[in-house]
Structures are given as structure tokens and as C-alpha cells.
N, C-alpha and C positions, 0 to 999 in steps of 0.2 A: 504494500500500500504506500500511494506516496503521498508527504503531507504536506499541507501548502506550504509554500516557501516564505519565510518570516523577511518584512520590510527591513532594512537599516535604518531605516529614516525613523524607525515609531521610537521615541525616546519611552524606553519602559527599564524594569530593571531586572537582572537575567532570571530570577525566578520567576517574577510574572508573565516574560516571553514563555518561558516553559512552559508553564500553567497552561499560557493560551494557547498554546502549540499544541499542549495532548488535547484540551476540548474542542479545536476544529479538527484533529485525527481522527478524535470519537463522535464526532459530528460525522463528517464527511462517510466513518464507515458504516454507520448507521444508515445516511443516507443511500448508500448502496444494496446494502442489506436488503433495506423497503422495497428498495426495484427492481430488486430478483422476485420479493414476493406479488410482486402487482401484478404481472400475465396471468395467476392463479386465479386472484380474485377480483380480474373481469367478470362482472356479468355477462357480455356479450360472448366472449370466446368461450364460457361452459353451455351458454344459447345456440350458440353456432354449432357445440359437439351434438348437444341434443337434439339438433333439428338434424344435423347428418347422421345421426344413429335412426333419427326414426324416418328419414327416406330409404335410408340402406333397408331398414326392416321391410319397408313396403314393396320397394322395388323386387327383395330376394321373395315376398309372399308374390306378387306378380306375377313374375319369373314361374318361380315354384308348379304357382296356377295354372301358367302357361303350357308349363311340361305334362300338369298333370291332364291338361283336356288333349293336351296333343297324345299322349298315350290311351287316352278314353277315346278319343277320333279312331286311332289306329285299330285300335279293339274292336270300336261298331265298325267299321268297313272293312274288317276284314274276312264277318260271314258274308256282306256284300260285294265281295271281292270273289269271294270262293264258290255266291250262287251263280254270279259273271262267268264265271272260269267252266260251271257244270253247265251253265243256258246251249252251249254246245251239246251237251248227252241229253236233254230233253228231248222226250219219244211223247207224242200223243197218245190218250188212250184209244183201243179197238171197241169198235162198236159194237152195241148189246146184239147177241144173236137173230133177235126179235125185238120189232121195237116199230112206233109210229111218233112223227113228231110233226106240229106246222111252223112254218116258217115264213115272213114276208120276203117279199123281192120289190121291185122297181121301187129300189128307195122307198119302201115301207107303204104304198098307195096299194100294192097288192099282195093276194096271199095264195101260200100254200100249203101242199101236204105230201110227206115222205111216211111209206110203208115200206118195213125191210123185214126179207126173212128167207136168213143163209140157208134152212134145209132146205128150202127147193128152189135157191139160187135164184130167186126174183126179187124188184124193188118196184114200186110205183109210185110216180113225181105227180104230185095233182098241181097245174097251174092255174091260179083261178083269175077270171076275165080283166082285160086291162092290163096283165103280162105281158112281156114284152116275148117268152117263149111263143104264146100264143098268137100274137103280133106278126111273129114270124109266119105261124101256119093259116095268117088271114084268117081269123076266127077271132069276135066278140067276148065269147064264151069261155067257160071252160076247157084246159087238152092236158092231155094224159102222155109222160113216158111211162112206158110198161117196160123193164129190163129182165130177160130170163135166157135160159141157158142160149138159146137163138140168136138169141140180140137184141136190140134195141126197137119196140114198137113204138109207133104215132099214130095216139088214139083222139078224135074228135067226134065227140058223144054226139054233139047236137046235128053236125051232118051228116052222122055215119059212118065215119070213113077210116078206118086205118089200114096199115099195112108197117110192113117191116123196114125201119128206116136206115138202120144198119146194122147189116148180118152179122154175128160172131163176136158184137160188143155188148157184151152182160153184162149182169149186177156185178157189182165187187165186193172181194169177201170181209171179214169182219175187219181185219188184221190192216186192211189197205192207210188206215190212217199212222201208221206206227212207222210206216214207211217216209214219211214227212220230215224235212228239216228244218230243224225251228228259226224263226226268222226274228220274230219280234213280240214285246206285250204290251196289248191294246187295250183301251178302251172302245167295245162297241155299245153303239145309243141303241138301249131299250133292254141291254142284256149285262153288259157291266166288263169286268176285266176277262181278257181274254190270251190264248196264246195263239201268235199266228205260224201253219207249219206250211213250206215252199216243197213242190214235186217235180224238181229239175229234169228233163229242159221245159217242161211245160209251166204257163205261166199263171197256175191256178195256187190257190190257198187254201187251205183247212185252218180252222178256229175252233178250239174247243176252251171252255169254260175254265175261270183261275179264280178258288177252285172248286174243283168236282170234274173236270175233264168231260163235260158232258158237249155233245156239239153245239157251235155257238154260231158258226157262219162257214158259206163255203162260199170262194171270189172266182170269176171269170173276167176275162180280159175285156169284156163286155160289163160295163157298172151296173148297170140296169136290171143285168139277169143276174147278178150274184142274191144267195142267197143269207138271211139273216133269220136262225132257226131260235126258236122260244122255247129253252130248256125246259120253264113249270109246264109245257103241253108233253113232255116226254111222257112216253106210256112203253114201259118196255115188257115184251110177251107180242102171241101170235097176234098180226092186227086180224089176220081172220083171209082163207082162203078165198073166198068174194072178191078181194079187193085183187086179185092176181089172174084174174079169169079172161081170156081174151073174148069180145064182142063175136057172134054170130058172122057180121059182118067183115071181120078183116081177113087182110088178104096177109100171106107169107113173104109175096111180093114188093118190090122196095115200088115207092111211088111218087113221083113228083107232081108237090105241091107249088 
């Protein structure tokens, strides 16, 4: 410690310089003393720790938080990562052995009816009037395909008239939908979610029900003819040998209409 340096000039006598010499040495180191303690007893700089303690806390809860919803992310996406990854092994169900269902077409203005039944290899499509099937065969009314082991019949009740419209294309068996690639899930209006299955190279679709896999639509490249089937009308069992019966009137013959 250095202590101030004493005047020559102060006319004193050598004991009183002494004197005053140790009380500004012990002045002086006193005053030092103080101002090492003074940074301590800021207010502002134990304000300042406190406020950077309790940003650090929130930040590291933040943080924390952060990690922990990124790991709760990771978790919920990763059974929707793994149904993604299965949407490729999705098979349609096969339809019931027996069974009847009605369906609209043309954009829901008209309706129809499906009868299947694989023991004796026939299906019957009811198109009812304002169809766009029926459209085709110039007819108002009602027309019928009839599918069995022969092929494919065109039946119009109200003129009379059918005949064999192509030979050697029959019903198809239960199994045919499992056949399908799954393409996409839909919502269809009037029926709800749905899964759509592709029959490459052809460019038609099958829809069945998500879930219950029950038929839901089948699509033709034609919008108008696809059809959009109403699972609560499912009735599955014999619809009844009646409904498979070819007319008096038709001919085995193909016929242009």
C-alpha cells in the first residue's frame, strides 16, 4: 500500500506528521477495502443474475418442451408412416357369394340394381330410366345386363328385345376384387370414406367401404355410367333364381342396336 506522500511545506512537528500519516494510510485503506465490497452489494448486478437465471430456466423449459413434442411428433407419425409404407399391401375384400345391392349412376339422378350369385355364374345390372346405359340402347325405360356362363345379354323389357351382346364375357367370380391395386382414400358423397382399387391396363376402379370393405363405387372412363353402390341396401344371400331367367323373347344372337 502506498501512503500519500507528506508536504514539506506543512510546518507540523515530527510526531504529529506521523500521526497524520498512519490516519490517511488507514483512511485510504479502508477506502479500498469499501470498493472491493461494492460490486457485491449492487442491487442491480444480483437483479441482473436473477433475471439471467430465470431466462436460462425458461429458455432450457422451452427447449426441453420442444424436444419433448418433437419426440411425441415422431411417435404419432410413425404408425402413420408404417400405414403409408402397408397402403401398398392393401387387397380389397371379395365379394359375398350371394348378394343384391342398389346403386345410383348419372351423378346420382338415376338408379340401380346389382344381383350376384357365383353358383350358377350369373349377375344382373338393373339400369333404371334416364341412365345413361340405357341412353345408349335408345330406350326411356328400364334395361337389363344379364351376365352368365355365355356372356353378356341386352335385355329391354319394355320393347322386347334382347339378344347376346357379347359372347364368352360373364359374370366374374367373387375373388375379382382382390385383384385390384390400391390407388387412393376417398371420400364418396352419400357413402363416406372409401378405398379406391386400379385394374391395370384398364382404366376402371373399384371402391369399397373404410371400414367394413363393403362395395362402395365402381368408375368407368365414362363419368356418367360409373356407378355409386349404397352399402345399408346390401342384402347378402340368394336374390332368388327369377331374377336370372332369360325373356321368352331373346335371341342367343348378338344384335345391333
Amino acid at each position: 500500500m502506498i501512503c500519500p506522500v507528506m508536504s514539506k511545506y506543512y510546518i507540523m512537528s515530527w510526531f504529529t506528521s506521523v500521526v497524520i500519516a498512519i490516519l490517511l494510510c488507514i483512511v485510504a485503506a479502508l477506502a479500498q477495502l469499501h470498493m472491493h465490497d461494492l460490486p457485491d452489494s449492487f442491487p442491480d448486478r444480483s437483479s441482473h443474475v436473477r433475471k439471467s437465471t430465470t431466462i436460462h430456466q425458461m429458455l432450457s423449459a422451452v427447449l426441453y418442451a420442444k424436444v419433448e413434442k418433437t419426440q411425441l411428433l415422431a411417435e404419432e407419425a410413425q404408425p402413420i408412416n408404417n400405414k403409408i409404407e402397408a397402403s401398398a399391401e392393401l387387397i380389397a375384400n371379395p365379394w359375398p357369394q350371394e348378394f343384391a345391392i342398389n346403386f345410383t349412376t348419372k351423378n346420382g339422378s338415376a338408379w340401380g340394381w346389382l344381383a350376384y350369385d357365383w353358383s350358377s355364374k350369373q349377375q344382373l345390372i338393373a339400369h333404371g330410366p334416364g341412365s345413361t346405359e340405357c341412353e345408349t340402347y335408345e330406350v326411356q325405360d328400364t334395361c337389363l345386363l344379364l351376365f352368365d356362363p355365355q356372356g353378356t345379354y341386352a335385355i329391354l323389357p319394355t320393347v322386347k328385345r334382347c339378344w347376346l351382346d357379347i359372347a364368352g364375357v360373364g359374370s366374374v367370380p367373387p375373388e375379382w376384387t382382390t385383384t385390384g391395386v390400391y390407388v387412393d382414400t376417398r371420400i364418396v358423397e352419400g357413402v363416406g370414406l372409401c378405398r379406391a382399387f386400379a385394374f391395370p391396363p384398364t382404366p376402371h376402379l373399384y371402391l369399397e367401404t373404410v371400414p367394413g370393405g363393403l362395395p362402395c363405387g365402381f368408375v368407368f372412363p365414362v363419368p356418367s355410367m360409373s356407378y355409386v353402390f349404397l352399402p345399408s341396401t346390401l342384402v347378402v344371400g340368394n336374390p332368388g333364381s327369377q331374377y336370372f331367367d332369360l325373356p321368352d323373347y331373346c335371341s342367343e344372337k348378338s344384335a345391333d342396336v
